[in-house]
OpenMM code with the backbone's topology and positions (N, CA, C; nanometers):
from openmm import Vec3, app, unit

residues = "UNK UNK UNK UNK UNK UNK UNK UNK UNK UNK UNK UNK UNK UNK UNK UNK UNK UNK UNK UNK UNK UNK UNK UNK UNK UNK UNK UNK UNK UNK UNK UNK UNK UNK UNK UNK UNK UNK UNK UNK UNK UNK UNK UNK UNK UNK UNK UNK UNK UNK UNK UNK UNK UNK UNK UNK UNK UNK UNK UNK UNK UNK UNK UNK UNK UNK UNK UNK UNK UNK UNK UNK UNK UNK UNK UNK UNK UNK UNK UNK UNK UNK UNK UNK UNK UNK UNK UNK UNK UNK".split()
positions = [
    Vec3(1.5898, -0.6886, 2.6288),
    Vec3(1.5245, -0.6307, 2.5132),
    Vec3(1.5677, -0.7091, 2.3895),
    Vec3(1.4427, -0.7532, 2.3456),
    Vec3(1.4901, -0.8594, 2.1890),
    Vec3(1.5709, -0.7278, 2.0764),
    Vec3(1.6355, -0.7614, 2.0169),
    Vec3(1.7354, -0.6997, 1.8902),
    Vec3(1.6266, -0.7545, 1.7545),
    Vec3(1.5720, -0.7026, 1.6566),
    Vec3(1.5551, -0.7585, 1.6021),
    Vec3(1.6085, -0.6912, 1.4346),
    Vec3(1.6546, -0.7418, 1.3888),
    Vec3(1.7342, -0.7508, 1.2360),
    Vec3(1.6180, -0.7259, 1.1176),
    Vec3(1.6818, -0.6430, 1.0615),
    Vec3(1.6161, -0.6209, 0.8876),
    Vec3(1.6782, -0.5494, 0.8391),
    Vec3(1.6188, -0.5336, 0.7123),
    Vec3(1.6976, -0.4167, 0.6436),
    Vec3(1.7825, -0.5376, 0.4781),
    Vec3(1.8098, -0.4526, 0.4018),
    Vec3(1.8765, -0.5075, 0.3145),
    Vec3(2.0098, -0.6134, 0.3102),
    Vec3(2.0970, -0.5352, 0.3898),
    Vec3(2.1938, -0.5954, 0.4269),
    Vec3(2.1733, -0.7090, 0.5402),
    Vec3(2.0572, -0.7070, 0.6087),
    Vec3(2.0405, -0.8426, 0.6704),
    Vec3(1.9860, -0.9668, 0.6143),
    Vec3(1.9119, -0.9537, 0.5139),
    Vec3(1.8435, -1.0088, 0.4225),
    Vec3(1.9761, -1.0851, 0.3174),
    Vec3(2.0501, -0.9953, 0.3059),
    Vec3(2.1793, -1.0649, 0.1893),
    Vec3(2.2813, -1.1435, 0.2820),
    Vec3(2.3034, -1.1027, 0.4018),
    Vec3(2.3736, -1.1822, 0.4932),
    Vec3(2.3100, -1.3138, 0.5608),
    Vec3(2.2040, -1.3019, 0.5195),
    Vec3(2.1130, -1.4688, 0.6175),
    Vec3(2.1114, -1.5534, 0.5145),
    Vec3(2.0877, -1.4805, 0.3654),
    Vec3(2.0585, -1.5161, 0.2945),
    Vec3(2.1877, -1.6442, 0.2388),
    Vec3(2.3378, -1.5537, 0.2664),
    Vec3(2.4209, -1.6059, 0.1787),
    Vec3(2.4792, -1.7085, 0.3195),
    Vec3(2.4324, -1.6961, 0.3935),
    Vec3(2.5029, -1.8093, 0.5231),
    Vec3(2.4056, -1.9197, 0.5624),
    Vec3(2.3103, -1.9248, 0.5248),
    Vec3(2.1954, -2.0510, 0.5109),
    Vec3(2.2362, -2.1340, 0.3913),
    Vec3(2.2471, -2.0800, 0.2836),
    Vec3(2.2519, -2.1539, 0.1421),
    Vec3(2.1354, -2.1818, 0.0888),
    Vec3(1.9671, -2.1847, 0.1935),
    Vec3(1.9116, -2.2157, 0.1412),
    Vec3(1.8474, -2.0934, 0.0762),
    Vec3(1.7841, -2.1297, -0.0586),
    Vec3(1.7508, -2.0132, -0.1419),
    Vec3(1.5946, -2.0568, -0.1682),
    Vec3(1.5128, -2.1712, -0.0898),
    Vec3(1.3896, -2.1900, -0.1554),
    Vec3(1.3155, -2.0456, -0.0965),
    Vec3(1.3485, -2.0366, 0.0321),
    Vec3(1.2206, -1.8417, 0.0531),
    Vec3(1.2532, -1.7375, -0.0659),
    Vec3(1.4207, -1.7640, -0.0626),
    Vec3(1.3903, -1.6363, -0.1819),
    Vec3(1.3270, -1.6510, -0.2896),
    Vec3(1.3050, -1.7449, -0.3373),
    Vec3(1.2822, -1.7886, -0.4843),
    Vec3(1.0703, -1.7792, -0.4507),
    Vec3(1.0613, -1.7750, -0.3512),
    Vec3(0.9313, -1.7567, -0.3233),
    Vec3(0.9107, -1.6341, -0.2640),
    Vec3(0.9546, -1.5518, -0.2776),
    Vec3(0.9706, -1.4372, -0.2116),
    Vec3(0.9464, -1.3620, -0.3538),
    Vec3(1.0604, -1.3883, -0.4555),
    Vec3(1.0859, -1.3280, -0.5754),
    Vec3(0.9431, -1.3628, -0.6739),
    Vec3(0.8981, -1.4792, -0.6604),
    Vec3(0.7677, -1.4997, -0.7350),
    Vec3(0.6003, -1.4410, -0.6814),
    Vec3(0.6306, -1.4298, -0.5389),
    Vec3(0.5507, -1.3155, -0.5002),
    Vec3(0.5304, -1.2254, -0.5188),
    Vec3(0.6782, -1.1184, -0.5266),
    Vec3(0.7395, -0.9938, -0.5724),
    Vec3(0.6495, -0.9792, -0.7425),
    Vec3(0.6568, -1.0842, -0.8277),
    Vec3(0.6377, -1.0605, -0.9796),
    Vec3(0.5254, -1.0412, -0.9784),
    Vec3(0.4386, -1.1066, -0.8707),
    Vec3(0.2510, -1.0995, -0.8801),
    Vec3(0.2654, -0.9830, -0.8447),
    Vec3(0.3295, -0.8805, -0.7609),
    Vec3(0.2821, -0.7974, -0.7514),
    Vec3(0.3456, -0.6396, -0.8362),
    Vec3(0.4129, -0.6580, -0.8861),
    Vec3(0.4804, -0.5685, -0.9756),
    Vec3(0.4094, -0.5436, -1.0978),
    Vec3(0.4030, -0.3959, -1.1355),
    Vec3(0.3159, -0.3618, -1.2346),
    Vec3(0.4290, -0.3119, -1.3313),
    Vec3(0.4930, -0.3425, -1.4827),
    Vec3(0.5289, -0.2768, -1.5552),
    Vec3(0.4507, -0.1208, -1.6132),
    Vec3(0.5249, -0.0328, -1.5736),
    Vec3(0.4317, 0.1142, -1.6248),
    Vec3(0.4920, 0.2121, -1.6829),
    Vec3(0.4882, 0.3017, -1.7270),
    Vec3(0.5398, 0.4152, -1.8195),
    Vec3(0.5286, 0.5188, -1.7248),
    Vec3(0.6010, 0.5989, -1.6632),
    Vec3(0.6404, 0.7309, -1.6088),
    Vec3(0.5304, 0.8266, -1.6842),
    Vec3(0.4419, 0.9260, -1.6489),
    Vec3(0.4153, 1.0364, -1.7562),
    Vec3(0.3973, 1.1367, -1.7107),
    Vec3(0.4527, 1.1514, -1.5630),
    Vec3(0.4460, 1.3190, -1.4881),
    Vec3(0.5135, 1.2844, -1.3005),
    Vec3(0.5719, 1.3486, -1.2981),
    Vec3(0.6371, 1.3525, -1.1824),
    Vec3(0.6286, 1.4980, -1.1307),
    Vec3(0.5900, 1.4646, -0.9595),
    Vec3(0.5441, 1.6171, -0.9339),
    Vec3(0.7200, 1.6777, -0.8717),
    Vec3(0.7851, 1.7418, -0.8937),
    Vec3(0.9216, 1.8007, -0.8471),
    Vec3(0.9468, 1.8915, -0.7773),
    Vec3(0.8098, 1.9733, -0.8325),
    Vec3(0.8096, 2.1269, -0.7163),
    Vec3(0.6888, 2.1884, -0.6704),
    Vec3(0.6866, 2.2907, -0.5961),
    Vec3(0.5950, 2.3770, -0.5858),
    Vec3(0.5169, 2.4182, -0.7015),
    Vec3(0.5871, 2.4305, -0.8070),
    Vec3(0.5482, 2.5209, -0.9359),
    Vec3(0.4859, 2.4079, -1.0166),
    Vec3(0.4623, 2.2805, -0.9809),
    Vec3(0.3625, 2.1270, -1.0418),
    Vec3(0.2403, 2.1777, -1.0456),
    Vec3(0.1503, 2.1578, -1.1121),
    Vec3(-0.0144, 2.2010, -1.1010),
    Vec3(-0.0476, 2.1299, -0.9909),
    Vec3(-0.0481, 2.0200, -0.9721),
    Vec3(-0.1115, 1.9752, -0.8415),
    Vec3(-0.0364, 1.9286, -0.7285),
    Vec3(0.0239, 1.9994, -0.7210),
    Vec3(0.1528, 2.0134, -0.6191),
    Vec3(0.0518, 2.0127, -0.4642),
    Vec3(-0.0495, 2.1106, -0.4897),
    Vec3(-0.1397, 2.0882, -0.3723),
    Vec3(-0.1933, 1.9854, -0.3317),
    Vec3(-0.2955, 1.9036, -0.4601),
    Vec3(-0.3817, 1.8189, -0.4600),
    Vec3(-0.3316, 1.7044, -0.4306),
    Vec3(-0.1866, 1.6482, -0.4593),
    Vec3(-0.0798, 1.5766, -0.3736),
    Vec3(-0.0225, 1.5607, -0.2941),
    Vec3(-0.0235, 1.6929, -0.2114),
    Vec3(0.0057, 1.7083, -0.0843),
    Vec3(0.0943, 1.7814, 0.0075),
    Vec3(0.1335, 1.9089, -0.1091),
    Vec3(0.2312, 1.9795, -0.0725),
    Vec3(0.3519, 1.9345, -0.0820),
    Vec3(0.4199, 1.9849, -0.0114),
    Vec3(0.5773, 1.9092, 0.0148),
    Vec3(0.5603, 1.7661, 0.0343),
    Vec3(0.4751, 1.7428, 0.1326),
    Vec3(0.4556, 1.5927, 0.1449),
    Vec3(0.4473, 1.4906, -0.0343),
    Vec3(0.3939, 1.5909, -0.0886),
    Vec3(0.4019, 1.5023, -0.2097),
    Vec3(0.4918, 1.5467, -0.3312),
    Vec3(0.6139, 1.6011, -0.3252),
    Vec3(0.7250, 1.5660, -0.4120),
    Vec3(0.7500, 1.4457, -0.4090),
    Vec3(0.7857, 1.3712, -0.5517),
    Vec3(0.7921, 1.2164, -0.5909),
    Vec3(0.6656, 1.1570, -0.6347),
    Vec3(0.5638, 1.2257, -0.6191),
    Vec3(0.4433, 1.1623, -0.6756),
    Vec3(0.4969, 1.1553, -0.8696),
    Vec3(0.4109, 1.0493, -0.9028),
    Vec3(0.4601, 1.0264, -1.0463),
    Vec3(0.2551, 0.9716, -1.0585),
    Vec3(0.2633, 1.0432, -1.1937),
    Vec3(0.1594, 0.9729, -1.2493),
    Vec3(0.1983, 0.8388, -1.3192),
    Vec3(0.1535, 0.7127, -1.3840),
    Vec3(0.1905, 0.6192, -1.4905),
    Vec3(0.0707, 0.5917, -1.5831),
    Vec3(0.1099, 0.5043, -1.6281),
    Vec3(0.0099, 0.4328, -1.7166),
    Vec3(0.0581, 0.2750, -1.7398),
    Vec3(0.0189, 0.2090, -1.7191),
    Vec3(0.0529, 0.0186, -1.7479),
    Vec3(0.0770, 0.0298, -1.8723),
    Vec3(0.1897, -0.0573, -1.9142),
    Vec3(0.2507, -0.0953, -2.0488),
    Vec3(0.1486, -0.1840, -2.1168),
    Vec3(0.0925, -0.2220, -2.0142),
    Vec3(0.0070, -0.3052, -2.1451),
    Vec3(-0.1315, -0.2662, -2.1434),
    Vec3(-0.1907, -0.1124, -2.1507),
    Vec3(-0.2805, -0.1102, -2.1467),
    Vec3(-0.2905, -0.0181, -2.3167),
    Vec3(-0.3809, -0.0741, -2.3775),
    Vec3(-0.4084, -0.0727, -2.5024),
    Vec3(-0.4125, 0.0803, -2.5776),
    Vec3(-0.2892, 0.1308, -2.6429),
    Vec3(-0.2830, 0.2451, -2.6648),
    Vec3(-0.4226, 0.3374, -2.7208),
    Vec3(-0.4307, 0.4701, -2.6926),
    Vec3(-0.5573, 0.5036, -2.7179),
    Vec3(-0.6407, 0.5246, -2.6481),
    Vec3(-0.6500, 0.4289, -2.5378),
    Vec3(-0.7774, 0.4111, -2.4028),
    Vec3(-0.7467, 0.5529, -2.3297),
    Vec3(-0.8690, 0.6141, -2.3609),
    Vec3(-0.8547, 0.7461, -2.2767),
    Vec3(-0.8754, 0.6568, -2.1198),
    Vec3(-0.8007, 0.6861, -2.0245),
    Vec3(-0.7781, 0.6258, -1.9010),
    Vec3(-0.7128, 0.7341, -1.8006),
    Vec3(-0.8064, 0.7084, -1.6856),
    Vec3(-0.7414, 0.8017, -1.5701),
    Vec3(-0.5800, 0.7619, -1.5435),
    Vec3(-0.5214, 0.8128, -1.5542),
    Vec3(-0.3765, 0.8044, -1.4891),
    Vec3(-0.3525, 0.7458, -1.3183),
    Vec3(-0.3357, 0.6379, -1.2906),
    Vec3(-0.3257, 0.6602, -1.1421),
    Vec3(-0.2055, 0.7261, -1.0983),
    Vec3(-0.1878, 0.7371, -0.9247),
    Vec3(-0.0191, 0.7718, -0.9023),
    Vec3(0.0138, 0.6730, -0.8285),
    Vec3(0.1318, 0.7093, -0.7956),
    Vec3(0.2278, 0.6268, -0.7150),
    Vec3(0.2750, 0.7248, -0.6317),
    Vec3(0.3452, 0.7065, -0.4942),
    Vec3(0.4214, 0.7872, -0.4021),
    Vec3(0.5294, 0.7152, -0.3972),
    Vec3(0.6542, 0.7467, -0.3462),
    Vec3(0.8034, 0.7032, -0.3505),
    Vec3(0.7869, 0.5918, -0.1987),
    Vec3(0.8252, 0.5084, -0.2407),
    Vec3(0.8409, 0.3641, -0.1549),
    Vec3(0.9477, 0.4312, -0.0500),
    Vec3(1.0203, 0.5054, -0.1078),
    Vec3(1.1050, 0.5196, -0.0130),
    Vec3(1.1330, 0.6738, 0.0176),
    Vec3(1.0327, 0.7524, 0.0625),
    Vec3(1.0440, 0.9228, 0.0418),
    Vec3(1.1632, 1.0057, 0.1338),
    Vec3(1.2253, 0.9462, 0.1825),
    Vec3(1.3163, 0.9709, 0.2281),
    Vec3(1.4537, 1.0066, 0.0880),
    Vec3(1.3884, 0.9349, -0.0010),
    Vec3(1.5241, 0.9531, -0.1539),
    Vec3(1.4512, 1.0163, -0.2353),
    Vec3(1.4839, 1.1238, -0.2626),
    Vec3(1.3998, 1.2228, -0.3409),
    Vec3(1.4858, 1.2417, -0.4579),
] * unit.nanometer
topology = app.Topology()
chain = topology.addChain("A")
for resn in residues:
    res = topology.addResidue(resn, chain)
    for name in ("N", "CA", "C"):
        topology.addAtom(name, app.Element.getBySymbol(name[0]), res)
C-alpha cells in the first residue's frame, strides 16, 4: 500500500531539505492570482443569525458575508459568502 504525504508539515519539511524554492515561489504567485482582499460584514455564529437556515443550518456556522476592498464605495452590491476552508475550526 503506497503512503502518501501532505499536510502542512510535509510541505515545510520537503520544502526545507530540497533547498530548492523555485515551486514555492510559483506556488505563492499562483496563491496571489487567486486571493481576494475583502472586508468581513456578517458572520453567521448561531442559530439566532437570520439566515442561519438559508446557509445551512449547523452546517453553516462560519459562513461570513464580504465585500472586495476595492470595490468602489457606495455600489449598492450583493454581498457574496464564503464558507470556512477549514470547518472543522470554528
Amino acid at each position: 500500500m503506497a503512503l502518501t504525504k501532505t499536510g502542512l508539515a510535509y510541505l515545510g519539511q520537503s520544502l526545507n531539505s530540497s533547498g530548492d524554492t523555485s515551486n514555492l515561489i510559483a506556488s505563492i504567485e499562483e496563491l496571489n492570482l487567486k486571493v481576494i482582499p475583502a472586508r468581513i460584514t456578517d458572520i453567521v455564529l448561531d442559530e439566532t443569525h437570520p439566515k442561519f437556515t438559508e446557509y445551512g443550518g449547523w452546517n453553516g456556522i462560519g459562513t461570513v458575508n464580504f465585500e472586495q476592498v476595492n470595490t468602489p464605495e457606495g455600489k449598492d452590491v450583493t454581498k457574496p459568502i464564503a464558507k470556512p476552508f477549514f470547518p472543522q475550526f470554528k
